[in-house]
Legacy VTK file of the C-alpha trace (Angstrom):
# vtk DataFile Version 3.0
C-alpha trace
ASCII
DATASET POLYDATA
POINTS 175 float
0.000 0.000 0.000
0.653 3.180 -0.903
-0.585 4.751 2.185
0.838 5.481 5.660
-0.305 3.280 8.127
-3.074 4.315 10.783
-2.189 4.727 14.179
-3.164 2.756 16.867
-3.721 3.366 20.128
-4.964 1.122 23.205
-8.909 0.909 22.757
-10.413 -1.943 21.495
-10.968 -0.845 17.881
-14.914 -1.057 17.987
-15.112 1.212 20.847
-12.521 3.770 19.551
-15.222 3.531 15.800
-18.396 4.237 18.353
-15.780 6.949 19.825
-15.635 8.775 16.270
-19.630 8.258 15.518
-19.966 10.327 18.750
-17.424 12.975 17.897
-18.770 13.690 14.518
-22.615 13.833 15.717
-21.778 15.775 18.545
-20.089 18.289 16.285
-22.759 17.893 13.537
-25.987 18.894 16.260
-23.982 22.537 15.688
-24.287 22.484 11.734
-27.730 23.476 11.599
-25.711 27.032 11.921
-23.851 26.482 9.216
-24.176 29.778 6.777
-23.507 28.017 3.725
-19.937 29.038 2.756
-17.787 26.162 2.801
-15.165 25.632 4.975
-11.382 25.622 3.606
-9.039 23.393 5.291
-5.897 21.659 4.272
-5.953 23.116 0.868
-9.705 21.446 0.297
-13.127 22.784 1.200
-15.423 20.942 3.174
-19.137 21.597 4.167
-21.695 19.638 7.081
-23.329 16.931 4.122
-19.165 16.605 2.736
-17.923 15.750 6.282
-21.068 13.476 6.890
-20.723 12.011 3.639
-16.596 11.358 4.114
-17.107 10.259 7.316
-19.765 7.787 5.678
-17.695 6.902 2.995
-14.515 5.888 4.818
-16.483 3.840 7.413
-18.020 1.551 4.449
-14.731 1.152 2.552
-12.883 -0.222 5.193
-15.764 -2.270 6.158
-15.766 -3.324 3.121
-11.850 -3.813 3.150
-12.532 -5.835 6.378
-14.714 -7.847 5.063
-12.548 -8.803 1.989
-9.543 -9.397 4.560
-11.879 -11.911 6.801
-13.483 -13.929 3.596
-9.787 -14.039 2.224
-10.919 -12.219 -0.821
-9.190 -9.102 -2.848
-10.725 -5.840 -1.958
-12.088 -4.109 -4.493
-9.918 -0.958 -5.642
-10.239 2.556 -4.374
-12.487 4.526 -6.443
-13.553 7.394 -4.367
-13.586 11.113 -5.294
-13.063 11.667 -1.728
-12.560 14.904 -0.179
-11.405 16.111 -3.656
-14.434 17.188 -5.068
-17.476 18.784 -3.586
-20.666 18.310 -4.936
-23.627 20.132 -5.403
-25.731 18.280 -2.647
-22.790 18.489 -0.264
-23.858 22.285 -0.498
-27.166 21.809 0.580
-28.634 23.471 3.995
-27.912 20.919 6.867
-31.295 20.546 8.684
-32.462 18.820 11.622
-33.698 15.837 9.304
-30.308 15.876 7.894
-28.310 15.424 11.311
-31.571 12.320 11.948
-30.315 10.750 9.109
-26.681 11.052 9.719
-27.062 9.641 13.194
-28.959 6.765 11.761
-26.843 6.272 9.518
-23.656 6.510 11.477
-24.836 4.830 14.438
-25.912 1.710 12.068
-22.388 1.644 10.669
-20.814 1.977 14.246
-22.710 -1.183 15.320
-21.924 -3.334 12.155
-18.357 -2.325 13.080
-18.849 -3.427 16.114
-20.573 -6.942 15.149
-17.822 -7.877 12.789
-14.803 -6.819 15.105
-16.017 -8.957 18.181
-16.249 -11.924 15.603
-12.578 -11.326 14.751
-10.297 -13.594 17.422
-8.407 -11.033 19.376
-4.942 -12.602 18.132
-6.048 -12.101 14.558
-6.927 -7.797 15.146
-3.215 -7.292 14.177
-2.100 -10.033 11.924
-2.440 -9.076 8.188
-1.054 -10.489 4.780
2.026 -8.836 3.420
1.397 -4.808 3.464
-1.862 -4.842 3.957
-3.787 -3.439 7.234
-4.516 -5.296 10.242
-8.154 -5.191 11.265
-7.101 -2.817 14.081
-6.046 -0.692 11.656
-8.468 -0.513 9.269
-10.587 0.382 12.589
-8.115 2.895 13.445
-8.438 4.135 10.055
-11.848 4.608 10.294
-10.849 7.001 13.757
-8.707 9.262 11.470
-11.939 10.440 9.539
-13.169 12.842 12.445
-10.765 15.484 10.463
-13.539 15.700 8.216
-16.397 16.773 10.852
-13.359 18.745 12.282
-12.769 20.994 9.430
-16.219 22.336 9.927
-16.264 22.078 13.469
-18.241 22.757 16.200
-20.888 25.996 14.629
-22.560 28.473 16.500
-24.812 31.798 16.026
-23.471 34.122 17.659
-25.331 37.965 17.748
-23.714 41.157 16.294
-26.318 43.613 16.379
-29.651 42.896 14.712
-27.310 40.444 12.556
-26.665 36.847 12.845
-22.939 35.950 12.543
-21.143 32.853 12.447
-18.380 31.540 14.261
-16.519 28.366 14.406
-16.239 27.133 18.827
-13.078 25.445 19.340
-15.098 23.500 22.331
-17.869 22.088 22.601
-20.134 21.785 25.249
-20.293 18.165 26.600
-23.457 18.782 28.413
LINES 1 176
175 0 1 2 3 4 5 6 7 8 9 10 11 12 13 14 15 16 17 18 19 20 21 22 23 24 25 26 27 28 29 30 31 32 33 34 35 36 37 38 39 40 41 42 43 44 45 46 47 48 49 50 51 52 53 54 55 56 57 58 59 60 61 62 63 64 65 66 67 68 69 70 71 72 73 74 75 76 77 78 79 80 81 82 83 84 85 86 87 88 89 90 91 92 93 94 95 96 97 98 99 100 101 102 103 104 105 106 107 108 109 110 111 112 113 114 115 116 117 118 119 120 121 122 123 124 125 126 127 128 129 130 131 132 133 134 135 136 137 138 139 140 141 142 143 144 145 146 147 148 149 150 151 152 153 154 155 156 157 158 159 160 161 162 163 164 165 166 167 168 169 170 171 172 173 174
């Protein structure tokens, strides 16, 4: 592989995945403030329905990748725009129905995570054939994609005046 490899650290791998699905939401319950710019970050733009949609995205190719590595099969190749492109409907208003359907959707994706990692023998999480990830990685690669809720970050109206302004919080509120 082409790729650097994820880092690990010392959670089991589906709690540190349910970990992520609870950053991102957390961060997405703000986006309904979102003013419809997009966000620049690491020389790429990103938006609420792009970081959803990454975030998404990355947790179903390395299920995927998982579940080629456990049947003994090939995965299939990379085809993903990723965070390369933005498209129109990643521009779209994020609305309350939106953050409902990323939570079910995340959440859904979290628990099949969860389901196939507990069937995985704990001596097998880090054994892999030549350069390919471990299941703990590909896990741990799944952590990695909270950059993309982090580029937008945690939103918040804030009033100047009789206007409405935006600004990005650097915390959020855990409570």
């Amino acid at each position: 592989m082409a790729h650097e490899r994820p880092e690990v650290d010392d959670r089991d791998p589906a709690d540190a995945v349910a970990q992520t699905v609870a950053h991102v939401l957390r961060l997405a319950e703000t986006w309904g403030a979102w003013d419809g710019r997009p966000l620049p970050a690491d020389g790429r733009v990103y938006t609420p329905h792009k970081a959803i949609r990454r975030v998404a995205d990355h947790m179903v190719d390395h299920l995927a990748q998982l579940e080629a590595h456990v049947a003994g099969a090939e995965p299939l190749p990379d085809r993903w725009h990723g965070s390369s492109m933005t498209s129109p409907a990643d521009l779209a208003r994020f609305t309350p129905e939106d953050l409902d359907e990323a939570r079910s959707r995340l959440e859904r994706l979290a628990q099949l995570w969860r389901i196939r990692l507990a069937a995985i023998p704990p001596e097998e999480l880090d054994r892999a054939e030549g350069d390919a990830y471990t299941p703990r990685e590909m896990a741990f690669c799944v952590v990695g994609s909270t950059d993309y809720a982090d580029a937008v970050g945690g939103l918040r109206r804030v009033s100047s005046g009789s206007e409405q302004a935006l600004s990005v919080s650097d915390e959020l509120d855990d409570g």
